[in-house]
N, C-alpha and C positions, 0 to 999 in steps of 0.2 A: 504494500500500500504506500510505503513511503520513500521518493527516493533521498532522503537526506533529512537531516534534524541540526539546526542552526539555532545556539544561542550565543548573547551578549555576555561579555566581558569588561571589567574595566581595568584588569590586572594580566592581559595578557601571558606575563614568564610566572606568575602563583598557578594562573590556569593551566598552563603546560604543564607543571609540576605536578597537580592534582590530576588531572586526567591523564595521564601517560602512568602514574601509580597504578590509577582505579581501572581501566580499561586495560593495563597488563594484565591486572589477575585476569581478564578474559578472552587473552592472548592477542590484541591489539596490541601494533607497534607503536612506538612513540610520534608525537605528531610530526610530521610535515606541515611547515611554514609555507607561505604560499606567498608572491610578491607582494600579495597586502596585508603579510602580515598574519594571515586568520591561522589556526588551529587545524589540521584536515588529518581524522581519525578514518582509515578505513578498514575495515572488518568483516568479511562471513557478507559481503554484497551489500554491507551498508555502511553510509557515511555519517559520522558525526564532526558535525564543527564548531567553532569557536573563535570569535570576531568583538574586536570593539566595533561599539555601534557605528554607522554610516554618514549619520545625520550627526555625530559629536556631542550627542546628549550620553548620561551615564547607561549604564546599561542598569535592570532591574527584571526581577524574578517576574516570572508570571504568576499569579495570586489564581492558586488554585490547580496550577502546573504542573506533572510530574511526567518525569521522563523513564519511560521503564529500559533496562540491559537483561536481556535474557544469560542466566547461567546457567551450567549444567549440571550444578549440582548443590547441596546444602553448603557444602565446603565450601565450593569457589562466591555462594553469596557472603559466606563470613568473611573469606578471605578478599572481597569486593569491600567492602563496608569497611575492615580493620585499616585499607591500602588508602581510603579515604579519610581517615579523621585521621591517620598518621600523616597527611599532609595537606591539612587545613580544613579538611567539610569536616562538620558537626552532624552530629545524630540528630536525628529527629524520626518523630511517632512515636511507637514501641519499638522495644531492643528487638534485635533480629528474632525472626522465629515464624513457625508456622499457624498461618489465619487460613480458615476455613470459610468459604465464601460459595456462589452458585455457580465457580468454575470451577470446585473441588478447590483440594489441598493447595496451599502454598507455602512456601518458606519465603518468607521477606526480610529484606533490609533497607529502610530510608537513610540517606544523608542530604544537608545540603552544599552546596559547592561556594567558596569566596565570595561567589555576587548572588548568592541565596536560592539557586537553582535548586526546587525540589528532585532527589533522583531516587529511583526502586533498584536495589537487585534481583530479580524474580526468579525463582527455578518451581517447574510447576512438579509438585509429587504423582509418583507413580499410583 
């Protein structure tokens, strides 16, 4: 459905440092700069980015926002979560673990990122 996920930054080299952590443990390479600068994660046929904004206003969370990372397993969500508050994102919701909802089992993890990005590590149980 989607070909790419672009969010704002206002700390461009904090954000490299957090996403190249948290998107290793999902065996993403570290980012690729691009001549403007932006962030360019590619992955398993998708793209995530990361850009100070265009127009030169700050960049800000989107209120109500979350970005989900599919992982393959309960471990690589802890190990997703632990690679991010060890380099700036904060916990947020409940501590990792698994929520039961009307798409069955899940094991989750929120953090959010330097400019307040909410993000999910998701791995759905068998």
């Amino acid at each position: 459905m989607f070909s790419h996920i672009m969010i704002g930054s206002n700390d461009i080299v904090r954000s490299k440092i957090f996403y190249d952590a948290v998107l290793g443990t999902l065996g993403a390479k570290p980012a690729i700069i691009d001549a403007k600068g932006r962030l360019i994660y590619a992955h398993n046929g998708g793209r995530f980015l990361v850009t100070a904004p265009i127009n030169g206003q700050l960049a800000t969370a989107a209120n109500g926002g979350t970005i989900g990372f599919a992982c393959d397993s309960q471990a690589q969500v802890d190990a997703w979560h632990a690679a991010g508050v060890a380099n700036g994102g904060t916990t947020c919701e409940d501590p990792p673990g698994v929520r039961e909802g009307s798409f069955g089992k899940l094991y989750l993890a929120y953090l959010c990122d330097g400019a307040g990005n909410k993000l999910c590590g998701l791995y759905r149980m068998p």
